[in-house]
C-alpha positions in Angstrom: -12.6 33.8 -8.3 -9.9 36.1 -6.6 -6.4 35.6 -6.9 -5.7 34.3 -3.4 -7.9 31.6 -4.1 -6.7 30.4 -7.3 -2.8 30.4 -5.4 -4.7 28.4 -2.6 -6.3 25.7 -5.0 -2.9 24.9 -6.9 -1.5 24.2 -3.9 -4.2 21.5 -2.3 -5.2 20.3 -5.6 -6.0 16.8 -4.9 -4.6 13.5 -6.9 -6.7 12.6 -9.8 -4.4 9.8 -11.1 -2.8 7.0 -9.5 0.4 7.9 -10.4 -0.1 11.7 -8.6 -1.3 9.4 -5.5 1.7 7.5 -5.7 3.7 11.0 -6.0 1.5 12.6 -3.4 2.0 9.5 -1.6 5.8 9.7 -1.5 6.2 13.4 -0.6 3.5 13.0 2.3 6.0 9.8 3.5 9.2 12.2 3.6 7.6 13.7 6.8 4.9 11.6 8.3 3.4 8.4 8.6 1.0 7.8 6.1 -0.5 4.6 4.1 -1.5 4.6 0.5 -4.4 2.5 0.0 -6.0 1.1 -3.0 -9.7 0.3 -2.2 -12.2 -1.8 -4.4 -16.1 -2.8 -3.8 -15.3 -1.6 -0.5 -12.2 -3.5 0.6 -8.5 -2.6 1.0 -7.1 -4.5 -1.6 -3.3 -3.5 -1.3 -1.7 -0.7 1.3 1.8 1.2 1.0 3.6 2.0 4.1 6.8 4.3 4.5 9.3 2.0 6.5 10.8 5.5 7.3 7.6 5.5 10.4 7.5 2.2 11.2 10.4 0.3 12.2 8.1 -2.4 13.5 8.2 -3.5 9.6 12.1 -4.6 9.7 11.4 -6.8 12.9 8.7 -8.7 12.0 10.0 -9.8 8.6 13.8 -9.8 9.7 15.1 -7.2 6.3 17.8 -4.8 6.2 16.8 -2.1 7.6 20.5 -0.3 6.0 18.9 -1.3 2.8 15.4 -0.5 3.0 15.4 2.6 6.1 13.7 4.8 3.7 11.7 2.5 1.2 8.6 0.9 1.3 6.6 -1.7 2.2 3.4 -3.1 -0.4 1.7 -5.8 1.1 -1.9 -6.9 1.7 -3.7 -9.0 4.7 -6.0 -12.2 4.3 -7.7 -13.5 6.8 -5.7 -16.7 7.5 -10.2 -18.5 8.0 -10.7 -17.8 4.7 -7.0 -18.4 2.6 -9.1 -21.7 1.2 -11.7 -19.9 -0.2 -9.7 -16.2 -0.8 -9.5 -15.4 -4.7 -6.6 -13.4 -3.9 -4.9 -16.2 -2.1 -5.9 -18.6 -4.9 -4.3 -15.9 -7.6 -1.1 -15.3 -5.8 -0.3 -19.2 -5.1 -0.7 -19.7 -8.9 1.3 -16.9 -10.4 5.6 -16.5 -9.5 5.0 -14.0 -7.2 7.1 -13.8 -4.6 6.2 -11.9 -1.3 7.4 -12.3 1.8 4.5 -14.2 4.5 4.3 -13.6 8.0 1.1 -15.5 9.9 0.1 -13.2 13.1 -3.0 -12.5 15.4 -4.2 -9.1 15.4 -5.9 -7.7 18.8 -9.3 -8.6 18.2 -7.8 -12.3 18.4 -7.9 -12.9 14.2 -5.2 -14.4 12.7 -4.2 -13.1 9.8 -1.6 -13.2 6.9 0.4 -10.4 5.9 2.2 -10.8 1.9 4.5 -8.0 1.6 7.2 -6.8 -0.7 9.6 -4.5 0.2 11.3 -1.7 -1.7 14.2 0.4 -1.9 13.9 4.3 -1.3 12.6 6.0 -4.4 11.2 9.4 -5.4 10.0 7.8 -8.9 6.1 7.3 -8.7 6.3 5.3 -11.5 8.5 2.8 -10.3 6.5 2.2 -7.1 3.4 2.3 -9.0 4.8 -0.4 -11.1 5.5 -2.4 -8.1 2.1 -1.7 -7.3 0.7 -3.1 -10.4 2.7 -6.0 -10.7 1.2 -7.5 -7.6 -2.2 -6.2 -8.4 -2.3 -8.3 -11.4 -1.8 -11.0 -9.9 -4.0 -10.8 -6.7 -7.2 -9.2 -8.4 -9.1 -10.2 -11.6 -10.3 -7.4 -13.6 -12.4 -6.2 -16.5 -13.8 -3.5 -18.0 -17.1 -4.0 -16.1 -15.5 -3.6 -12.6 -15.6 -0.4 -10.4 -13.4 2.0 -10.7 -10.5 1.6 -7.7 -10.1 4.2 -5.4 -7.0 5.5 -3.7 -6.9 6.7 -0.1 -3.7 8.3 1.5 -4.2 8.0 5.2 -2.2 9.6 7.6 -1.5 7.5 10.8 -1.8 9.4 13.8 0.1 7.5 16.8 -1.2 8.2 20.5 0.8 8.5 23.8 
């Protein structure tokens, strides 16, 4: 392998943890809008936005946008048909979480729930991860025999 290659591969390694997603995650933020996604048996099971991108996010849940301009939002979406049935729903309402809830009907005409948490600016992947985690536990059931998560960082591209 030459040398200019090597150089080329440190610099667009790609994550292999979830705490170098969450780092990668948090650089990528500082200049674009991108989502961090943690996917499981083919469903988004929890997403990190940058509020940085998407002011929308102060709006619909009424925060401080002084306090939060640069944070984070964690959240994740039910379907608002199937809260009755939803493990995750079921979970949450059980543990002392608390997220803020925000019922709303996406374009397609399905009305969903959004459960969010909002967090200050940070450059510490650990503490965000934590965040992460924290809500995870209590939203997902887990054992050794399920699938390996995977983590997505998507960057939102706005048109017009």
């Amino acid at each position: 392998m030459n040398i200019a290659k090597t150089i080329e591969n440190l610099f667009h390694r790609k994550p292999k943890s979830p705490n170098e997603f969450v780092k990668a995650f948090i650089k990528q933020s500082k200049s674009r809008r991108v989502q961090l996604e943690l996917i499981r048996d083919n469903e988004v099971i929890i997403q990190v936005d940058s509020l940085k991108f998407t002011p929308s996010w102060f709006n619909l849940f009424d925060v401080s946008k002084e306090k939060y301009q640069n944070g984070y939002v964690v959240f994740f979406i039910i379907d608002t048909e199937k809260l009755k049935t939803s493990e995750k729903y079921s979970l949450y309402k059980k543990s002392n979480l608390q997220l803020a809830e925000l019922d709303e009907t996406i374009d397609d005409g399905t009305e969903i729930r959004t459960f969010a948490k909002f967090v200050q600016a940070t450059d510490n992947e650990i503490a965000l991860g934590k965040i992460m985690k924290d809500i995870l536990d209590v939203i997902v059931k887990s054992n050794e025999d399920d699938p390996q998560a995977l983590f997505v960082i998507r960057e939102i591209n706005f048109s017009g």
